[in-house]
C-alpha positions as CSV (number, residue, x, y, z in Angstrom):
1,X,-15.8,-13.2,11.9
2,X,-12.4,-12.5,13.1
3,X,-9.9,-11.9,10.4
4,X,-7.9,-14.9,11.5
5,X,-10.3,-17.0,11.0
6,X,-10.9,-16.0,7.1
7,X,-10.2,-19.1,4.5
8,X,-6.8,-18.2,2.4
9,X,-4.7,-20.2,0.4
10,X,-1.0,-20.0,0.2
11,X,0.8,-19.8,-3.3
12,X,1.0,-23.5,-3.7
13,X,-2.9,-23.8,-3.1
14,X,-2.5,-24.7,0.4
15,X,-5.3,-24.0,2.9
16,X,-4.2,-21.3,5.4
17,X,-5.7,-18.7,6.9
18,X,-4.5,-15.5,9.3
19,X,-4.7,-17.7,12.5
20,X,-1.6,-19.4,11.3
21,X,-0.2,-15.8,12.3
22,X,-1.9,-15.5,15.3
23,X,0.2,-13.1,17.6
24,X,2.5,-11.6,14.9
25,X,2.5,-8.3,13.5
26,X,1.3,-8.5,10.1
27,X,2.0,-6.0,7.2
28,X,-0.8,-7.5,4.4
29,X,0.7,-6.4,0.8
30,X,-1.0,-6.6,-2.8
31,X,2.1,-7.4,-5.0
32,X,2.5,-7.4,-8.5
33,X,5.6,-8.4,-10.4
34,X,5.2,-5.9,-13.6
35,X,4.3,-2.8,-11.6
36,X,6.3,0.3,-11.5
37,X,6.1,-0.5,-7.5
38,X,7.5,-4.0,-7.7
39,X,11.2,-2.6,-6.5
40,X,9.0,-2.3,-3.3
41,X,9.9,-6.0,-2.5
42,X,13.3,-4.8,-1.3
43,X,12.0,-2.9,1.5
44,X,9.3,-5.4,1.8
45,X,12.0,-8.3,2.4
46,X,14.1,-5.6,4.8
47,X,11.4,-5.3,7.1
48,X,10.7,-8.8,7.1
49,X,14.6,-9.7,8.2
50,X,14.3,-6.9,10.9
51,X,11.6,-7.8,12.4
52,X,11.0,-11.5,11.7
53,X,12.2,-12.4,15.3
54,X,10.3,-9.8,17.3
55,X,6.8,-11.2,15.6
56,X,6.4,-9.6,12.8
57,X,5.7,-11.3,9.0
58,X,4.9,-9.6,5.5
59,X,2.1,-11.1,3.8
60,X,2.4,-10.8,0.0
61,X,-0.9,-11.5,-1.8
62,X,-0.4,-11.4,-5.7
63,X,-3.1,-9.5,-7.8
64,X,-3.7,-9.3,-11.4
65,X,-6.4,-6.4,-10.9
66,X,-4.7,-3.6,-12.2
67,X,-3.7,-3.3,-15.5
68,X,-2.9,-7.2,-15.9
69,X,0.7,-6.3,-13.7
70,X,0.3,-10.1,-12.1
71,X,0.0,-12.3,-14.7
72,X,2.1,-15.1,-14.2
73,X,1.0,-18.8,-12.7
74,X,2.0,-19.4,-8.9
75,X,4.8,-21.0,-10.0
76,X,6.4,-17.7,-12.0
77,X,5.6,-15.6,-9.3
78,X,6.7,-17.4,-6.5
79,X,10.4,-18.1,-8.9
80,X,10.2,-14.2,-9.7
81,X,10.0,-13.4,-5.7
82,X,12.8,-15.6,-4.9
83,X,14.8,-15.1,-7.8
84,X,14.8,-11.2,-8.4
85,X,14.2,-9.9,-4.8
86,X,15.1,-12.6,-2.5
87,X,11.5,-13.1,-1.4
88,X,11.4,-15.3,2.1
89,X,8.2,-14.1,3.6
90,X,5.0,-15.8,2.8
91,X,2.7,-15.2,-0.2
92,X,-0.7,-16.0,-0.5
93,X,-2.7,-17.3,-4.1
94,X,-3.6,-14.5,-6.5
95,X,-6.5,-12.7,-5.1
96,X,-9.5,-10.2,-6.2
97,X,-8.9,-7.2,-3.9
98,X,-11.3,-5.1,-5.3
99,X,-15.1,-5.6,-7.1
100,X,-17.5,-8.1,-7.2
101,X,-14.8,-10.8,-6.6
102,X,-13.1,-8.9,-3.9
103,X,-11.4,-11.8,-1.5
104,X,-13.4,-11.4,2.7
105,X,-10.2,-10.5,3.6
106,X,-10.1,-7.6,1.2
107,X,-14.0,-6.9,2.3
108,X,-12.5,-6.4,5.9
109,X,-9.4,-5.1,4.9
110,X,-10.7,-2.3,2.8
111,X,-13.0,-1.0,5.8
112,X,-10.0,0.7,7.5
113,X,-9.3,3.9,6.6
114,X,-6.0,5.3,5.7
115,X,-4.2,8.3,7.6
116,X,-6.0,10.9,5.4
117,X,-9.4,9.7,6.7
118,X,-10.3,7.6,3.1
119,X,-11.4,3.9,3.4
120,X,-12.9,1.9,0.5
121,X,-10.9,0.0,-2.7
122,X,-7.4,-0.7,-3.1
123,X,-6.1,1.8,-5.2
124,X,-3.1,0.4,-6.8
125,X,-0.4,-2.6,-6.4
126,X,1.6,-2.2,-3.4
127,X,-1.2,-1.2,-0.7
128,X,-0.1,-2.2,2.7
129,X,-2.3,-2.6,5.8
130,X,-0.9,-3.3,9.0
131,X,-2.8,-6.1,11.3
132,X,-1.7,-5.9,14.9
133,X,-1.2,-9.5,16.9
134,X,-4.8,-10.1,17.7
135,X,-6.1,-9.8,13.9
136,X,-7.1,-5.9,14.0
137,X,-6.3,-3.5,11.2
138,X,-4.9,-1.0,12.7
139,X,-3.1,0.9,10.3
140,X,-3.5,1.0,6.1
141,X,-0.7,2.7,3.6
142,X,-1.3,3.7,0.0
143,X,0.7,2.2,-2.7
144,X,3.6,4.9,-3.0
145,X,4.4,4.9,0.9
146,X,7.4,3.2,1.0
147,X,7.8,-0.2,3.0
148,X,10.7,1.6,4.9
149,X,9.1,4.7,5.6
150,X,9.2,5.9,9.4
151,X,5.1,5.9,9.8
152,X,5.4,2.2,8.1
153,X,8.0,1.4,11.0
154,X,6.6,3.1,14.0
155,X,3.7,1.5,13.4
156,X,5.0,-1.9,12.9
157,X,7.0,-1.3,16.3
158,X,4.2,-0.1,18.5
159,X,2.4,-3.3,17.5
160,X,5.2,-5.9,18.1
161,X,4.5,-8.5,21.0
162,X,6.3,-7.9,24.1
């Protein structure tokens, strides 16, 4: 299975799935609104107005898996986003990332390894994995790299379409 064509759901609880982005550059994001990270939607929403019209999208997908830092209902996160950081790019329903519950897209997600050679869970709020335009991982972050930082934006413009 392709990851495009893995079942989501959007923050309102609308059906989606990574096809909708077919042919953009994605940069797939736990978020959290509590975490010490969460200033990490500013860079986040930078990128996103950069690169928006080359074809290129953040993904936020909420998560409550680590110390309880996403608590809120769809509706207090997606008011949070927009509110506090300006939030324009899309976010998906709160998701499992790791364990038993662990979303597909997580299962697939959390197969790449990152630059130090180290695959498996998600370690923290903020992990960033970048999905070039034909659905591939190509490239996974840990929580602490900045959105900004230059192996986050190299990589995000080797993969834009043409």
């Amino acid at each position: 299975m392709s990851l495009h064509d893995i079942p989501l759901r959007t923050l309102s609880g609308e059906p989606t799935s990574l096809g909708a982005y077919r042919g953009k550059v994605l940069l797939i994001v736990n978020v959290a609104s509590r975490c010490g990270l969460t200033p990490q939607y500013e860079g986040l929403e930078r990128l996103q107005k950069k690169y928006a019209d080359r074809g290129f999208t953040v993904l936020g997908v909420p998560c409550n898996q680590f110390m309880g830092q996403e608590p809120g209902t769809p509706e207090e996160i997606g008011a949070f986003c927009s509110a506090t950081y300006g939030v324009t790019f899309p976010l998906l329903e709160k998701t499992e990332v790791n364990g038993d519950g662990r979303h597909p897209l997580y299962t697939e997600l959390t197969r790449l390894a990152d630059a130090g050679g180290q695959a498996g869970d998600v370690q923290w709020n903020f992990e960033k994995f970048l999905v070039a335009p034909d659905g591939t991982p190509v490239a996974r972050f840990r929580p602490r790299t900045e959105p900004e930082a230059e192996e986050i934006t190299s990589a995000i413009e080797a993969h834009l379409p043409a």
